[in-house]
C-alpha positions in Angstrom: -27.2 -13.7 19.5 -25.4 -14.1 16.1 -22.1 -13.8 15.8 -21.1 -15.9 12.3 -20.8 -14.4 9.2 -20.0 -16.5 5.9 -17.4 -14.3 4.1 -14.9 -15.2 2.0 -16.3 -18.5 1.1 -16.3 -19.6 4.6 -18.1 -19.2 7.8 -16.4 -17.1 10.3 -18.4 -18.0 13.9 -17.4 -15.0 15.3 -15.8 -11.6 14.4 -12.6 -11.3 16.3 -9.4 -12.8 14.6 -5.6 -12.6 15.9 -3.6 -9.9 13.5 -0.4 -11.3 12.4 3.1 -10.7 13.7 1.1 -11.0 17.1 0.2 -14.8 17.0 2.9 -16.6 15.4 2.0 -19.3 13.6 -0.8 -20.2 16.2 0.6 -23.0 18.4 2.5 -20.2 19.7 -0.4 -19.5 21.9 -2.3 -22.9 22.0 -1.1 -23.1 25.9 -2.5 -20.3 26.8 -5.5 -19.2 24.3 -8.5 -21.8 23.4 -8.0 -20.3 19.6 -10.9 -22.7 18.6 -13.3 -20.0 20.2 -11.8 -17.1 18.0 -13.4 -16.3 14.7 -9.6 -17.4 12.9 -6.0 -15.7 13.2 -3.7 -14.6 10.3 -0.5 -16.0 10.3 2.9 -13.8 11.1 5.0 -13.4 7.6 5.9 -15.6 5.1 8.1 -14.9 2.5 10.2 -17.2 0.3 13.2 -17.7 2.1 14.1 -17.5 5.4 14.5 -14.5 7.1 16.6 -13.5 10.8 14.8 -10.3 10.7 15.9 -6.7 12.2 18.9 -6.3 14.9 17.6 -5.4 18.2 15.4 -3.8 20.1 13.1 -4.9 17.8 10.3 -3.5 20.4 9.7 -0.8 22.4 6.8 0.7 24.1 5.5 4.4 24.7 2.5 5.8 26.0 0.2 5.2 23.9 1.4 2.2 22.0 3.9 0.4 21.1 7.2 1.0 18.1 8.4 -2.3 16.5 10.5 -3.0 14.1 11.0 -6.6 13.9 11.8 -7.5 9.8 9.3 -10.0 8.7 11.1 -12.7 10.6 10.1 -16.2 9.7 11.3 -19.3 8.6 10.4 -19.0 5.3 7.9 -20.6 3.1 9.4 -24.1 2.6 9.6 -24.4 6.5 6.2 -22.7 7.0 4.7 -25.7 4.6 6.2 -28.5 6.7 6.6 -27.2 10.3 3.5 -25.1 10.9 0.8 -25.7 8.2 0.0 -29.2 9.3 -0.6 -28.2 13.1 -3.0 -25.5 12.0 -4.7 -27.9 9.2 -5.2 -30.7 12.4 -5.5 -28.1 15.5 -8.0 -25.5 14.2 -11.0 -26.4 12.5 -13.9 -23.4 13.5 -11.1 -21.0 13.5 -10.6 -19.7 9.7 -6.8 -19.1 9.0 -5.0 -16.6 6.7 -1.6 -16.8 5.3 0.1 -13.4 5.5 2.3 -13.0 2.4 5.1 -10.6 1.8 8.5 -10.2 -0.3 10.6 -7.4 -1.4 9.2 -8.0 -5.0 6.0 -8.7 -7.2 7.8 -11.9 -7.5 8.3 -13.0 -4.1 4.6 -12.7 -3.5 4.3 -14.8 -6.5 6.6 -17.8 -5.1 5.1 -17.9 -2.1 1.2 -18.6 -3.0 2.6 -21.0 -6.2 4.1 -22.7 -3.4 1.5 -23.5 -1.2 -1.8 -23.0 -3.2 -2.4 -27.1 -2.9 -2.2 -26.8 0.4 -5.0 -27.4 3.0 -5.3 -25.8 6.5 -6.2 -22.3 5.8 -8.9 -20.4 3.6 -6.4 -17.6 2.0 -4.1 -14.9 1.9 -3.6 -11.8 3.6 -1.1 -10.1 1.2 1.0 -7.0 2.9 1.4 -5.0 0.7 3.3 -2.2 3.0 6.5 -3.9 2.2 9.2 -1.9 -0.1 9.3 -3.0 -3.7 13.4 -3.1 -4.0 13.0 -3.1 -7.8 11.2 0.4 -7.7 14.0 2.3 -5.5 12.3 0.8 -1.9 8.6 2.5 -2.7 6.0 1.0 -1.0 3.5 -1.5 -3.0 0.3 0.1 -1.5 1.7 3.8 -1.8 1.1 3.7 -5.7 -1.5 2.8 -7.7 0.7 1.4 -10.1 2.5 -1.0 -7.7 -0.7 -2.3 -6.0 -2.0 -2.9 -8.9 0.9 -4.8 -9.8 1.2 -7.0 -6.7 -2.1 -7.7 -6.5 -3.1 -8.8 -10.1 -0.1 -10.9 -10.2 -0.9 -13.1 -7.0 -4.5 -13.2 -8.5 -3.6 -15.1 -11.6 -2.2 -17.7 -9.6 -4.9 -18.7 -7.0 -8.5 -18.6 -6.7 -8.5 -18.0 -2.8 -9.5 -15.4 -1.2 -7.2 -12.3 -1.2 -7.2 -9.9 1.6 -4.9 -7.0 0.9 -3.5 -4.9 4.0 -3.2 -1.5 3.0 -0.9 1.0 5.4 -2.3 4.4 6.3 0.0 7.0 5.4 -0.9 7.2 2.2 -3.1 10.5 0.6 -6.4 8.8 0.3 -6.6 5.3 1.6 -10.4 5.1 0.0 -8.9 5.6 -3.2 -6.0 2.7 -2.3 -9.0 0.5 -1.2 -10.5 0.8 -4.5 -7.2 0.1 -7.0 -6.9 -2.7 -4.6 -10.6 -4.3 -5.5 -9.7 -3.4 -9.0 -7.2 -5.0 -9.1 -8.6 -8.2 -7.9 -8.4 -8.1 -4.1 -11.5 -9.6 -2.4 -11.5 -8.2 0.9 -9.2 -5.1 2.9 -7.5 -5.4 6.1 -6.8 -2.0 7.4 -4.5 -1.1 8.6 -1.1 -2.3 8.9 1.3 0.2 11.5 2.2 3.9 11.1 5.5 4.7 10.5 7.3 6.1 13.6 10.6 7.3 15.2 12.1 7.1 18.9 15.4 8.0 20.3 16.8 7.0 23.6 17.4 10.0 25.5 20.7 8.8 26.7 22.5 7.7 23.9 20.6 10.3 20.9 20.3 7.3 19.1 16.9 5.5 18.2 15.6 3.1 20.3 15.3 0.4 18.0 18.0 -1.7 16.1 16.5 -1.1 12.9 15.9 2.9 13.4 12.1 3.7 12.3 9.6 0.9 12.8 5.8 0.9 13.0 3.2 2.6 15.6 0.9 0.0 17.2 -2.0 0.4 20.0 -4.1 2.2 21.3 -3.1 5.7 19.5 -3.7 3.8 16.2 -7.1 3.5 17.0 -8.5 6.5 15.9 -6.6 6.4 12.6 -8.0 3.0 12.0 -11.6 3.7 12.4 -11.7 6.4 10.5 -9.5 4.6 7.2 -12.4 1.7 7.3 -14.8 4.5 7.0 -13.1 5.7 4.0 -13.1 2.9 2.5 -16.6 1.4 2.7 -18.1 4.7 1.3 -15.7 3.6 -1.4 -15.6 -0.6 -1.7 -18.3 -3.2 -1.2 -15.9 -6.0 -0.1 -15.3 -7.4 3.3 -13.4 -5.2 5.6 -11.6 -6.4 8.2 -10.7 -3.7 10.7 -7.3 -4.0 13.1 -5.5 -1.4 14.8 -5.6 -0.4 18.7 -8.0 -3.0 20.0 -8.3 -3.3 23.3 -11.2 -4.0 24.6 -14.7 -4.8 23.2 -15.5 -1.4 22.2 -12.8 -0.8 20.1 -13.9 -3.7 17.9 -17.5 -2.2 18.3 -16.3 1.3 16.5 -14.3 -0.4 13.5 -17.9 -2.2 13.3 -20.0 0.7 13.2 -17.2 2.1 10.7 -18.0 -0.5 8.1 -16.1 -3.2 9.1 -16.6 -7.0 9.2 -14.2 -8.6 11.4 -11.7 -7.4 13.2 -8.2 -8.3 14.3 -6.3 -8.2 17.9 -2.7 -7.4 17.9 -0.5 -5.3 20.0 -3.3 -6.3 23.3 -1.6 -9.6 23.2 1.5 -9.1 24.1 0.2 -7.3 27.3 -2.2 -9.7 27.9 -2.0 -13.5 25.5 -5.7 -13.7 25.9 -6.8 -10.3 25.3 -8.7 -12.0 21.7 -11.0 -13.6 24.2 -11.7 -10.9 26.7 -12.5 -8.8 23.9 -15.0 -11.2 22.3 -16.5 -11.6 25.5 -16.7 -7.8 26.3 -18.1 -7.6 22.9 -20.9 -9.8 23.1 -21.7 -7.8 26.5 -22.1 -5.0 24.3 -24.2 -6.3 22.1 -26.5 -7.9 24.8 -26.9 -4.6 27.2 -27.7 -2.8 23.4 -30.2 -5.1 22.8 -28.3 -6.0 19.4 -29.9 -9.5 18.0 -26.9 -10.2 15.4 -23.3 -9.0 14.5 -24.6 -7.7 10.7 -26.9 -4.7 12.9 -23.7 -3.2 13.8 -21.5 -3.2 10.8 -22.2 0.2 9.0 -24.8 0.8 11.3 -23.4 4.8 12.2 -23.5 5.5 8.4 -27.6 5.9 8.3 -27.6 6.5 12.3 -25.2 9.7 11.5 -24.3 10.7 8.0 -21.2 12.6 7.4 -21.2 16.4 7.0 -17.8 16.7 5.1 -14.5 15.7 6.8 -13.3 18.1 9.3 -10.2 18.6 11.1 -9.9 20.0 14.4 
């Protein structure tokens, strides 16, 4: 059965990675997690200074999911360079690493990958691009064409690494954000990042979390997910990676038959630290009860086994 891909100028031995903000910067779950096994992990935040983050909660579940709200904490990227970048250069060596890059400006993003380009220890940058652009009255860089463009053309003239952009989904027409993206220079999508949501505590009338609104994760982003990498491969031919609600091997299984390429594990591992490997495992299951030789049959495979009649609502 054939799991590896080469993508991004590397070889990815499987297709399930660790989304950031989930993983820390990967020792984080060394103890628990043989992260050797996983196809790679994307590191939580960096951004050019340090940064404490939101007031708490920072978390807190529902139903369905989870609401967080946690502020890009991280130690910034000076720090990142000499406390966490050589353990993942000496630790993890079949396991392909991204940076995840973000800053309140075009700039920020800027600093960060000047800073470390040099460095060994990971194959590129994931660049999110759902953070507010403080210089354009807090609108969000993946909201307008104009401001992903910006973002993503600027970090592109300053490294020849692989740039992953993570677009968030409420926007209009996340195929059409997929493409400025490409045009603009970014080699591969992750989507998506969180949905923007809203809790109170019933006892108080007052939001659950420190920082007010904060982002949906889990299982009811699933859905929403799936169907955002299948708008964008009818519109991209770049690497997608798809992340968003996965569970279990068959979550990963629809975001492949969507279009995309690899996928990433998030909210599952705070429930459960090694949820990355169970769903790898459950995954290869799949592929072995369905007969399914290597990983490639299934990525795109519902667009000729079902073509699309329109797009209805119900």
């Amino acid at each position: 059965m054939e799991l590896a891909q080469e993508l991004l100028g590397g070889v990815f031995q499987n297709p399930v990675l660790l989304a950031s903000g989930t993983c820390g910067f990967g020792r984080e779950l060394a103890g628990v997690l043989e992260l050797e096994t996983l196809g790679g992990l994307v590191t939580k935040a960096v951004t050019p200074e340090p940064r404490e983050g939101n007031p708490p909660l920072r978390v807190a579940e529902f139903d369905a999911g989870m609401l967080n709200s946690v502020g890009l904490a991280n130690p910034g990227v000076d720090a990142f360079r000499s406390e966490h970048l050589p353990w993942l250069r000496d630790n993890l060596h079949r396991a392909r690493v991204l940076v995840n890059v973000a800053g309140r400006t075009v700039e920020d993003y800027v600093r960060v990958v000047e800073a470390m380009d040099g460095d060994q220890g990971f194959l590129g940058y994931e660049l999110n691009v759902s953070c507010p652009n403080v210089k354009e009255g807090g609108a969000v860089f993946c909201s307008r064409d104009d401001l992903l463009t910006d973002v993503i053309a600027a970090v592109r003239a300053v490294t020849r690494r692989p740039l992953v952009a993570k677009l968030a989904p409420n926007v209009p027409d996340i195929g059409h954000m997929a493409e400025v993206a490409v045009a603009a220079g970014a080699d591969a999508l992750t989507l998506i990042n969180t949905h923007p949501g809203l809790m109170f505590d019933l006892e108080s009338w007052r939001p659950v979390l420190g920082g007010g609104t904060g982002g949906v994760s889990g299982p009811a982003l699933l859905p929403i997910g799936v169907h955002a990498v299948w708008q964008a491969r009818r519109r991209v031919d770049v690497p997608i990676i798809g992340v968003g609600g996965i569970r279990r091997g068959t979550d990963a299984v629809q975001y492949l038959l969507a279009g995309a390429c690899l996928v990433q594990v998030g909210t599952a591992s705070f429930a459960d630290p090694r949820a990355s490997a169970r769903v790898l495992s459950e995954l290869t299951a799949y592929m072995r009860d369905h007969r399914v030789s290597g990983i490639r049959e299934l990525i795109g495979a519902a667009r000729s086994a079902a073509p699309p009649q329109g797009e209805p609502h119900g």
